[in-house]
C-alpha positions as CSV (number, residue, x, y, z in Angstrom):
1,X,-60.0,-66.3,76.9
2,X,-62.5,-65.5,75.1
3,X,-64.6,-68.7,74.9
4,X,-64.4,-68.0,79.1
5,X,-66.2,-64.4,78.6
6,X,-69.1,-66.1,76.8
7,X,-69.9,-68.8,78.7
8,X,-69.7,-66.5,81.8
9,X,-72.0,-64.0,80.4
10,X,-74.1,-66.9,79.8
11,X,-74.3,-67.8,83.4
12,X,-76.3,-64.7,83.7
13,X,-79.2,-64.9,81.0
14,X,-81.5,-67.2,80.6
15,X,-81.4,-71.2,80.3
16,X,-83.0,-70.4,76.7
17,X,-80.6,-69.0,75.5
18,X,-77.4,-70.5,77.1
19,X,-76.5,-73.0,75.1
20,X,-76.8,-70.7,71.9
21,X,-74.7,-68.3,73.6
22,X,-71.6,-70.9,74.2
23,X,-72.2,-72.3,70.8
24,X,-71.1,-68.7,69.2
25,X,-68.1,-68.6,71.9
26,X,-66.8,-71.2,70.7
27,X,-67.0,-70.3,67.1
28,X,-66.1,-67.0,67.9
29,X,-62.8,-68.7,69.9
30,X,-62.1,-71.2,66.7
31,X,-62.3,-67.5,63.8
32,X,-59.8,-66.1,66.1
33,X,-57.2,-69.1,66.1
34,X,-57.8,-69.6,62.4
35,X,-57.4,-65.9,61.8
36,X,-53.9,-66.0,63.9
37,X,-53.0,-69.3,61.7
38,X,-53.9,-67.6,58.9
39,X,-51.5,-64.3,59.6
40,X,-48.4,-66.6,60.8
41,X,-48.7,-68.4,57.2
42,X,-48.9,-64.6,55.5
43,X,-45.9,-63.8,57.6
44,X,-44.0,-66.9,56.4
45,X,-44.8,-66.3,53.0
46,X,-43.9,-62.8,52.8
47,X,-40.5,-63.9,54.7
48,X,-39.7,-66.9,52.1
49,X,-40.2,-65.0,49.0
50,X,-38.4,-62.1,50.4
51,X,-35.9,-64.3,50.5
52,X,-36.2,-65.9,47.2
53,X,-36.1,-62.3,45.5
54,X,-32.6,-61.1,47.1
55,X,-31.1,-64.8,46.1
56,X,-32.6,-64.6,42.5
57,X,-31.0,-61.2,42.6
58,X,-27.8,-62.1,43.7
59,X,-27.0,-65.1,41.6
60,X,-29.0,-63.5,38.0
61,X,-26.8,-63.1,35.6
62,X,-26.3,-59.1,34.7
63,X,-24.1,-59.3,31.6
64,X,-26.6,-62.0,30.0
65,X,-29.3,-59.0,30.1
66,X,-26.9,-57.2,27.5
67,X,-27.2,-57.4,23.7
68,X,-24.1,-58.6,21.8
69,X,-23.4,-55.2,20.2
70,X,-23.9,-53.9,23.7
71,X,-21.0,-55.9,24.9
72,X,-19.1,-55.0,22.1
73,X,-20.0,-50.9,22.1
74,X,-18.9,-51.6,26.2
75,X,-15.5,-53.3,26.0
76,X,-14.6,-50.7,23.3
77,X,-15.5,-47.9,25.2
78,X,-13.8,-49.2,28.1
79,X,-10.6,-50.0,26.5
80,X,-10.5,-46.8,25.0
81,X,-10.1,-45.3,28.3
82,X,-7.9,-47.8,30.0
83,X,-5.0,-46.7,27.6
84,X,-5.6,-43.5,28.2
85,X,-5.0,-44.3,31.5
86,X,-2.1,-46.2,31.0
87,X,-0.8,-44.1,28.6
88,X,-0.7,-41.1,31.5
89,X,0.3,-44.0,34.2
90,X,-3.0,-42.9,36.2
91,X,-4.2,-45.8,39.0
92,X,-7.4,-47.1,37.9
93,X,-9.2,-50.2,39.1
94,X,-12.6,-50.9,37.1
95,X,-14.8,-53.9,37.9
96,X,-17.2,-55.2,35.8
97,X,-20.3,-57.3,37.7
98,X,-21.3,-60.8,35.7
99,X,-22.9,-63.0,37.5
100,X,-22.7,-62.5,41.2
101,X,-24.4,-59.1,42.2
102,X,-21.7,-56.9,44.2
103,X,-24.4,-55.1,45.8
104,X,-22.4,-55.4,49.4
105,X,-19.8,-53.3,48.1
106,X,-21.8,-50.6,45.5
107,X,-23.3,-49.8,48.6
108,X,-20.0,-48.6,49.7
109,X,-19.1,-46.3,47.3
110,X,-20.3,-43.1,45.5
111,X,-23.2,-43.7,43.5
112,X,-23.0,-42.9,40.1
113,X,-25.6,-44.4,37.5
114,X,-23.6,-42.8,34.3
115,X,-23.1,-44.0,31.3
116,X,-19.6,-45.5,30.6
117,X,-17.3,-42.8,28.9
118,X,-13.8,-42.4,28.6
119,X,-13.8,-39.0,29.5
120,X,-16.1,-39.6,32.7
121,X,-13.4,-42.8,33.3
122,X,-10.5,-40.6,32.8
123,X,-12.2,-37.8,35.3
124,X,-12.6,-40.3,37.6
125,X,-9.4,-41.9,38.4
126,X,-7.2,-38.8,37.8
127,X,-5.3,-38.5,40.7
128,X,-6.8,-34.9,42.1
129,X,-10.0,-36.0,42.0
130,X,-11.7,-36.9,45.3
131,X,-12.8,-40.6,43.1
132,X,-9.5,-41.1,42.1
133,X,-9.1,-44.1,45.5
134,X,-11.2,-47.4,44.8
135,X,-12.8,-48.9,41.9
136,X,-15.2,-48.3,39.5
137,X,-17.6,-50.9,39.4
138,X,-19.4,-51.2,35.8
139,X,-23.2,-53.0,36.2
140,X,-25.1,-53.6,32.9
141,X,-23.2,-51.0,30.8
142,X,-23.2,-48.2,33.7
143,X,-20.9,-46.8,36.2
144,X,-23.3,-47.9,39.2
145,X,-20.4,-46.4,41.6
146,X,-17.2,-45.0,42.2
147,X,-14.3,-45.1,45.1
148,X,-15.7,-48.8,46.5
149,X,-13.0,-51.0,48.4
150,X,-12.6,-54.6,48.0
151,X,-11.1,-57.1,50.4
152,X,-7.7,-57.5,49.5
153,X,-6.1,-61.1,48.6
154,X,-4.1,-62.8,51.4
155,X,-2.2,-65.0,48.3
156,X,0.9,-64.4,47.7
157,X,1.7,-62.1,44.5
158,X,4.7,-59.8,42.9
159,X,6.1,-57.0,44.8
160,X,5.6,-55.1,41.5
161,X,1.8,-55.3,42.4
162,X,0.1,-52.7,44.6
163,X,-3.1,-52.4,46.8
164,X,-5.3,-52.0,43.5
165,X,-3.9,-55.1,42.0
166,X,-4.6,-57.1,45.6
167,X,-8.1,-55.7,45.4
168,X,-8.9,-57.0,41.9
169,X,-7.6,-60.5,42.8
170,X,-9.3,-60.5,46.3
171,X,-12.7,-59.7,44.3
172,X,-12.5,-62.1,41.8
173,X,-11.6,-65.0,44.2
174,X,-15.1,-64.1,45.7
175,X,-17.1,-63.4,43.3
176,X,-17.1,-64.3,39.3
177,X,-16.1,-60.2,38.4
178,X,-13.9,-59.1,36.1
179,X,-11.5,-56.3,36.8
180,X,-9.3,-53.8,34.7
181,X,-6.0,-52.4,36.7
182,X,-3.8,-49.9,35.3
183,X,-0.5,-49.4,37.4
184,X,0.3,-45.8,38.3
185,X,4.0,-46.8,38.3
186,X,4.3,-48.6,34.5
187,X,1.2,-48.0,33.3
188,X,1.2,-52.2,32.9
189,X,-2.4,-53.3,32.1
190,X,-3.8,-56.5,33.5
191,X,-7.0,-58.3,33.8
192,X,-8.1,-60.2,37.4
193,X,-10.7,-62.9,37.1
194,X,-10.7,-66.2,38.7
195,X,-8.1,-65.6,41.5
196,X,-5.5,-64.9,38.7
197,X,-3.8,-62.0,36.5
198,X,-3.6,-61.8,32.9
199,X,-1.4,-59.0,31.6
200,X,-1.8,-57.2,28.8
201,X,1.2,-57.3,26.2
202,X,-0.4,-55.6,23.2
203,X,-3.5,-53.1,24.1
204,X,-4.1,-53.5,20.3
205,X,-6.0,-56.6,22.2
206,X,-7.4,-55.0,24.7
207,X,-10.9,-54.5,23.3
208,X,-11.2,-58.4,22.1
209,X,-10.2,-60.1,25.3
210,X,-12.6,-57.2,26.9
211,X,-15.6,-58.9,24.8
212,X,-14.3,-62.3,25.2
213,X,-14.6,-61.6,29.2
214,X,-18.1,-59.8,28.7
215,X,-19.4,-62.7,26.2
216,X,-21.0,-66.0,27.2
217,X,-19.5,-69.3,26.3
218,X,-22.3,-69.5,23.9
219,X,-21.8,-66.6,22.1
220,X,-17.9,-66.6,21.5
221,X,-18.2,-69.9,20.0
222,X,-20.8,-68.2,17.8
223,X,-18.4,-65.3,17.0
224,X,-15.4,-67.7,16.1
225,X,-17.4,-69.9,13.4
């Protein structure tokens, strides 16, 4: 289009200077292509590494970004409050990210960013508080949020196991999380990861299989030379 304007506004001047005027229509025609070449490439690039950030932030490894006594200082804190819990037979689902981000469903829930207590645990999931529905999901030692909902597990599993319990093995079938349930009814602690429940008989234990779920492979062999 507008290598046509040029060359008609050259029929109107001089033979002179014709030929100089469709020489720079023509340049002027080839800039604007490569300038249109150049912004579809910028476009692409700005869409592939978009792309590349949310996967390298889905798939990074949180817990990995934790020190040892970090873990350790974590699992004890946490344990510390889950038999509180049980001890009172209060409902509490905590889920601790690893691997697989769970963005899709912090998003759901009621942001938090706190540092892990008991006492903020316990004032969570006591049953008058608004929180009290939902799990607590734990990302890199914090409460990110509060009161999210997972998909619940279409396997079939005890009687004896509520809504919570479905949640923490419909979670860890899709992602690599590891979740904390308390039952309201027996106060019965168990740990979901991997599609499958591992109950607690002694709490005493609690805080060791905690770190032993929050460790890498690397360091537990480390920790049991």
């Amino acid at each position: 289009m507008f290598t046509n304007i040029f060359i008609n506004l050259a029929a109107v001047v001089t033979p002179y200077n014709k030929t100089l005027i469709e020489e720079i229509g023509i340049l002027f025609g080839v800039t604007i292509a490569l300038l249109l070449i150049i912004l579809i490439l910028l476009v692409m690039f700005i869409f592939i590494r978009g792309k590349k950030t949310w996967w390298t932030t889905r798939t990074k490894s949180y817990m990995k970004l934790l020190a040892t006594s970090e873990k350790r200082m974590l699992a004890s804190v946490l344990s510390e409050a889950i038999i509180k819990l049980a001890e009172e037979k209060i409902g509490a689902l905590v889920t601790i990210e690893r691997n697989v981000s769970l963005n899709e469903y912090t998003d759901l829930g009621v942001k938090i960013d706190g540092e892990v207590t008991s006492q903020l645990l316990q004032s969570i999931f006591i049953k008058d508080s608004p929180l009290h529905d939902g799990a607590v999901i734990i990302r890199l030692g914090r409460i990110e949020c509060a009161s999210t909902y997972f998909p619940l597990t279409n396997k079939k599993i005890s009687s004896q196991f509520g809504s919570r319990h479905r949640a923490a093995i419909g979670i860890s079938e899709q992602t690599d999380a590891v979740s904390v349930i308390v039952s309201e009814t027996t106060g019965a602690v168990s740990i979901a990861r991997s599609g499958k429940f591992l109950q607690i008989e002694n709490l005493n234990n609690l805080v060791r299989t905690l770190y032993d779920e929050l460790a890498s492979t690397k360091e537990m062999a480390q920790q049991l030379q």
